[in-house]
TORKOL-4160 file (C-alpha; in steps of 0.2 Angstrom, whole numbers, padded with zeros to 4 digits, m for minus):
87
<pt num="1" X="0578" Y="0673" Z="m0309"/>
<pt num="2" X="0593" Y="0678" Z="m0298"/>
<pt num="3" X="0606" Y="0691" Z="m0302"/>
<pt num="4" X="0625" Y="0680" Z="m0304"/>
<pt num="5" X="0633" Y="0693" Z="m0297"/>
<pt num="6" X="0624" Y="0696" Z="m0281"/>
<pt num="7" X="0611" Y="0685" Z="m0283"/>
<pt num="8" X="0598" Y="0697" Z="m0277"/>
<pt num="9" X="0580" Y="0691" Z="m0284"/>
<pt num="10" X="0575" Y="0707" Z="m0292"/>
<pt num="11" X="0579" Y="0707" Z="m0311"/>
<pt num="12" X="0572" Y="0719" Z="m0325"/>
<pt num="13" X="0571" Y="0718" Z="m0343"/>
<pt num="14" X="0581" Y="0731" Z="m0349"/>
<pt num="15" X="0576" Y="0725" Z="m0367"/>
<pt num="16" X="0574" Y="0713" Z="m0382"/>
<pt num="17" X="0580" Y="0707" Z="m0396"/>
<pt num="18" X="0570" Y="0714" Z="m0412"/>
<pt num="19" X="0566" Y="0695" Z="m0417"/>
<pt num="20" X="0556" Y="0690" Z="m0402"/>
<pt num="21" X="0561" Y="0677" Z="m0389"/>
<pt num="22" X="0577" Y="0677" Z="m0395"/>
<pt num="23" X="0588" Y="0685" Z="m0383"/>
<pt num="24" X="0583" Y="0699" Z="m0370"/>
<pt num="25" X="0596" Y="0712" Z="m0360"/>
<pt num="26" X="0593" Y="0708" Z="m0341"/>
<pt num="27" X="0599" Y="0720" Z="m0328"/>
<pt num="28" X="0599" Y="0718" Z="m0307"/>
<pt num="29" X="0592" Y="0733" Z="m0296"/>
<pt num="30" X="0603" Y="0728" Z="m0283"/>
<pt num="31" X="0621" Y="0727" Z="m0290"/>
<pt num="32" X="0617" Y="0735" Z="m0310"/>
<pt num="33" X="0627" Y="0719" Z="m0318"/>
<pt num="34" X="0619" Y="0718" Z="m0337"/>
<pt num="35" X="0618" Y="0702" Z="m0347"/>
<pt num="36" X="0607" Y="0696" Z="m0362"/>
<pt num="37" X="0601" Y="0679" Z="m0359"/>
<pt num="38" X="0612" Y="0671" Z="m0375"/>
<pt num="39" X="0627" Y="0673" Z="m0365"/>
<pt num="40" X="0638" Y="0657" Z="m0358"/>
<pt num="41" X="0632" Y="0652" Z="m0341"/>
<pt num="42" X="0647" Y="0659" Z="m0333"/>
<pt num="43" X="0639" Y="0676" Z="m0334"/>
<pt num="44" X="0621" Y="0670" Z="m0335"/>
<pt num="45" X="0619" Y="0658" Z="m0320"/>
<pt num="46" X="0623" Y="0660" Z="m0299"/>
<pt num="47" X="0631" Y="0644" Z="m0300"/>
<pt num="48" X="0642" Y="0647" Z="m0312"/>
<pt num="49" X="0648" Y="0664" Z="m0310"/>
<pt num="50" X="0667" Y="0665" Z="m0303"/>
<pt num="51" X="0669" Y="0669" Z="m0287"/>
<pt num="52" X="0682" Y="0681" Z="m0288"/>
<pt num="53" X="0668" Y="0694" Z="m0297"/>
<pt num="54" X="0654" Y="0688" Z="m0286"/>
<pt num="55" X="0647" Y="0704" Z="m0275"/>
<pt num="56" X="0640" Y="0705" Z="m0258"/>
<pt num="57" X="0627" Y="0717" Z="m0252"/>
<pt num="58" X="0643" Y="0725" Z="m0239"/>
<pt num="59" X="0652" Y="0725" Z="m0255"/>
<pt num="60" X="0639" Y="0735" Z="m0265"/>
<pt num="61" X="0636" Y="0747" Z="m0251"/>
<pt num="62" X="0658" Y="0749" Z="m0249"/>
<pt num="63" X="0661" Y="0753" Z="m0266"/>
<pt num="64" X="0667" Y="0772" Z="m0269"/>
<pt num="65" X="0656" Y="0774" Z="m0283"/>
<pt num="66" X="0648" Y="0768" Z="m0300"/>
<pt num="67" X="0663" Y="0770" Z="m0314"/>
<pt num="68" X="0656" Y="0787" Z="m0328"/>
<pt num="69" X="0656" Y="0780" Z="m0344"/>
<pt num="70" X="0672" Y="0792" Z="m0354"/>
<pt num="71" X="0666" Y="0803" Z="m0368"/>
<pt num="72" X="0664" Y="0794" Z="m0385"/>
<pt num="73" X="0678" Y="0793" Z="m0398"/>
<pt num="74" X="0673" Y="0799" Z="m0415"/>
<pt num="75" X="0682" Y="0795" Z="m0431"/>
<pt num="76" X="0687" Y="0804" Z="m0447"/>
<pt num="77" X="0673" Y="0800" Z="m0457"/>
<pt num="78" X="0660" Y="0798" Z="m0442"/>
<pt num="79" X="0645" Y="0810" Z="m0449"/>
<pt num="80" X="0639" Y="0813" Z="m0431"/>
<pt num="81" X="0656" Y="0820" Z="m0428"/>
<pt num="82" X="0653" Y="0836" Z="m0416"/>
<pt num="83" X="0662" Y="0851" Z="m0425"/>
<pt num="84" X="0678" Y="0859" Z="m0419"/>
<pt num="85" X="0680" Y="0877" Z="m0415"/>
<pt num="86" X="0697" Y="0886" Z="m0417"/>
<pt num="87" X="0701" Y="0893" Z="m0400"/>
């Protein structure tokens, strides 16, 4: 298995789908694009992943940095909600 975005040859299991052998959530060490194994070939497969989003190994190395994932959006009713202190 190759990454599609890189197409580096090193690719871990990140998980699996709780019925087994239905899908599993691969991730490249090389470029860290995720993707379960349901997904259409244009996500899943070298030859069919667009050009325009296709990464080098220069390309990996130039980029500033990896994107921080924002902080979560809780709603109204969220029971996990963290609590809010007056200031």
């Amino acid at each position: 298995m190759i990454c599609p975005r890189c197409a580096h040859d090193t690719v871990d299991t990140v998980t699996t789908s709780p019925v087994p052998g239905v899908w599993d959530v691969l991730q490249c060490v090389r470029c860290l694009y995720m993707w379960r194994t349901i997904e259409p070939d244009r996500r899943t497969r070298r030859e069919a992943y667009p050009d325009e989003f296709r990464m080098t190994p220069a390309d990996i190395e130039a980029a500033p940095e990896v994107p921080v994932v924002p902080p979560l959006l809780y709603g109204r009713n969220e029971p996990n909600r963290p609590s809010r202190t007056a200031s």
